[in-house]
N, C-alpha and C positions, 0 to 999 in steps of 0.2 A: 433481335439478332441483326448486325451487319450483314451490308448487301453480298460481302466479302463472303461472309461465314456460310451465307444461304446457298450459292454459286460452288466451292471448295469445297462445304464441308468442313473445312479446318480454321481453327480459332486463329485469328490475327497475331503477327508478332509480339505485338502492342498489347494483349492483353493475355499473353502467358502467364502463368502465374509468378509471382513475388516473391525472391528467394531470399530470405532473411537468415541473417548467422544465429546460433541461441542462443540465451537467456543464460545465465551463471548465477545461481545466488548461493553461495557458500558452496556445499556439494553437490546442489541439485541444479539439472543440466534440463532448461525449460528450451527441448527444441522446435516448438512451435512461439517464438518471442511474442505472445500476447498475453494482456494480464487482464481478466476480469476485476474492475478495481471493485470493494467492496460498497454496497447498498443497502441500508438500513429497510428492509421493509421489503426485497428485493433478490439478495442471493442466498437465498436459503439451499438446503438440498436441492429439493425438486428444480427450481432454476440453474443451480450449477449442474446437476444431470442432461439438461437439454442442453445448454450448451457444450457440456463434455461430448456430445452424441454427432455434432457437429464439426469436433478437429480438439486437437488438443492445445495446450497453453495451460495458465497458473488461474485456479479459482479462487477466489476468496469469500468467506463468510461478509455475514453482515457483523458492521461493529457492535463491539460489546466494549462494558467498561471492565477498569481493571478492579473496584473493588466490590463490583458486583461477583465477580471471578473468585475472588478474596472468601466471601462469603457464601460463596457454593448456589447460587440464585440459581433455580433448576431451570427460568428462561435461556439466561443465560448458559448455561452448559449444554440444552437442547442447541442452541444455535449455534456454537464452536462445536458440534456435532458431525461426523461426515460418513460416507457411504465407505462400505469397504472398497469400493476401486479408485476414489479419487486418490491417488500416485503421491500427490503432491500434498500435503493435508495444511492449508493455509489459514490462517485468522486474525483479526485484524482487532486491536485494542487501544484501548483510550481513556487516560489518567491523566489527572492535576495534580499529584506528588509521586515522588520518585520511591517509597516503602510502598505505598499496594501494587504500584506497575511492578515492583519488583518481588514482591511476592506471589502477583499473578502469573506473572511468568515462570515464575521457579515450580510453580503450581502446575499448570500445563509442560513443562518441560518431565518435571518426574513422574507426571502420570501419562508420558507419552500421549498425548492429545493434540500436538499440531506440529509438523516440520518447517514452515517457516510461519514467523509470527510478523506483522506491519503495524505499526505505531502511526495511529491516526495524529494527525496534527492538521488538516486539511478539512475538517468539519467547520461552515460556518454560521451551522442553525443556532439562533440566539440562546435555545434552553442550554446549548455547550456552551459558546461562549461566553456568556454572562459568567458562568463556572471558573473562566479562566483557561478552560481547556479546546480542544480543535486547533481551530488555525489562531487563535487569540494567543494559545500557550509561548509559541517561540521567541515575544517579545520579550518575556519574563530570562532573558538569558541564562542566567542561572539556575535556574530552573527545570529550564528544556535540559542542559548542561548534564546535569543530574539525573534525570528520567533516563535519556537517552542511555547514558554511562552504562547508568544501573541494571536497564534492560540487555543492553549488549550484553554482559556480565551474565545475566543469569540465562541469556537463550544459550550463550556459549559453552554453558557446563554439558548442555546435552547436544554439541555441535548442530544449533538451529539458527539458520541464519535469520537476522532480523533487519529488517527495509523501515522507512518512515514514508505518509506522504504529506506531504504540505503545499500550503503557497504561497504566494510573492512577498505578502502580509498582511499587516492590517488593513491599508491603506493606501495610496502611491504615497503619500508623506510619512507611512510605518513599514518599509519594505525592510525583511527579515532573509529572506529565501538565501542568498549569497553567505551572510554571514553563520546561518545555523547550516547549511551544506555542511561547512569546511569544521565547526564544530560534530557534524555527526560523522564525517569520514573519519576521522580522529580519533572516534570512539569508536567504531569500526563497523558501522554500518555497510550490511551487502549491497545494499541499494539504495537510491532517491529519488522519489516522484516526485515529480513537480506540475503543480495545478495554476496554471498560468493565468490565474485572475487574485484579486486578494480577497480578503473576508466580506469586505463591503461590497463587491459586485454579486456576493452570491451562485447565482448560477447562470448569470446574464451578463449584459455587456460582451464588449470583443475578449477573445482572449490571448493575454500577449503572448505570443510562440516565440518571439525572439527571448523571452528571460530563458526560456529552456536550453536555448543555443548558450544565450550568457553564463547561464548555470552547468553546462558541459564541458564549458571553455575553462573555467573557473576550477569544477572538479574533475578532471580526467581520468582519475585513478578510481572509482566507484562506479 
């Protein structure tokens, strides 16, 4: 505690709390703007509980792939699982062609199983990208082009919005981020995370925050 706080009584100007506008992803109105980003190994229930217990904001499962989805893998449908009070029921998936993303999702859309769904593209563990998929996928332009489309299309039959996240790219000499934005606003993406390092740093190195300014500037309308 400040010598301020000890003396008053009363918390500092300076550290009131933080008044943020909310969240909009298609109909749902996240008025706490924080987003638990998905963790493999990590947000399960019991972890999105203890964080729900704490304030509110948008949880996310751990990823799952889409043709594991496809063919009903009972892990996989345990972990796109949720409690009856999480509000917001979110899940995060991830495919290397554009038929199983698009049939997973047509999957979870008719059997009511998640209100918004996020398209991983920001995974840079080698067992994904070797695959072609994570953060590797976006290079493949037409490709991403395709997934993305597809998916917009089938969360939209059941009005669920769908967000992607990615980043910067391969490499500083394969940067993507700029040019697949403006392809997924197009295709009518709710939203865009953006992971400010590319595939090669991993989870280390600095990370560049101005691409996120560049990339706001770039897309203002998502």
């Amino acid at each position: 505690m400040t010598e301020e706080t000890l003396e008053t009584g009363q918390t500092p100007a300076r550290a009131k709390q933080l008044k943020l506008p909310p969240l909009q992803l298609g109909k749902h109105t996240i008025d706490t703007p924080v987003v638990l980003a998905p963790m493999a190994g990590v947000t399960n229930k019991a972890f999105r509980r203890l964080c729900r217990d704490y304030g509110g904001g948008l949880y996310v499962t751990e990823m799952v792939t889409a043709r594991s989805l496809v063919e009903r893998n009972p892990e996989s449908l345990r972990i796109i699982d949720h409690d009856g009070d999480e509000k917001i029921r979110s899940i995060q998936i991830y495919g290397v062609d554009a038929v199983n993303v698009g049939k997973a999702i047509r999957m979870v859309v008719e059997e009511d199983r998640a209100d918004h769904i996020d398209l991983n593209f920001g995974c840079p563990v080698p067992k994904v990208t070797k695959l072609g998929g994570g953060s590797a996928l976006p290079w493949k332009t037409d490709l991403f082009t395709a997934i993305v489309q597809t998916a917009v299309c089938e969360a939209s039959r059941g009005d669920v919005p769908l967000t992607i996240k990615m980043r910067k790219g391969i490499d500083e000499d394969h940067l993507t981020y700029l040019e697949s934005a403006k392809i997924a606003r197009d295709a009518g993406v709710a939203a865009i995370a953006l992971h400010g390092r590319t595939a090669a740093q991993h989870y280390s190195g600095k990370a560049d925050w101005d691409s996120i300014a560049r990339l706001r500037e770039a897309i203002p309308d998502v």
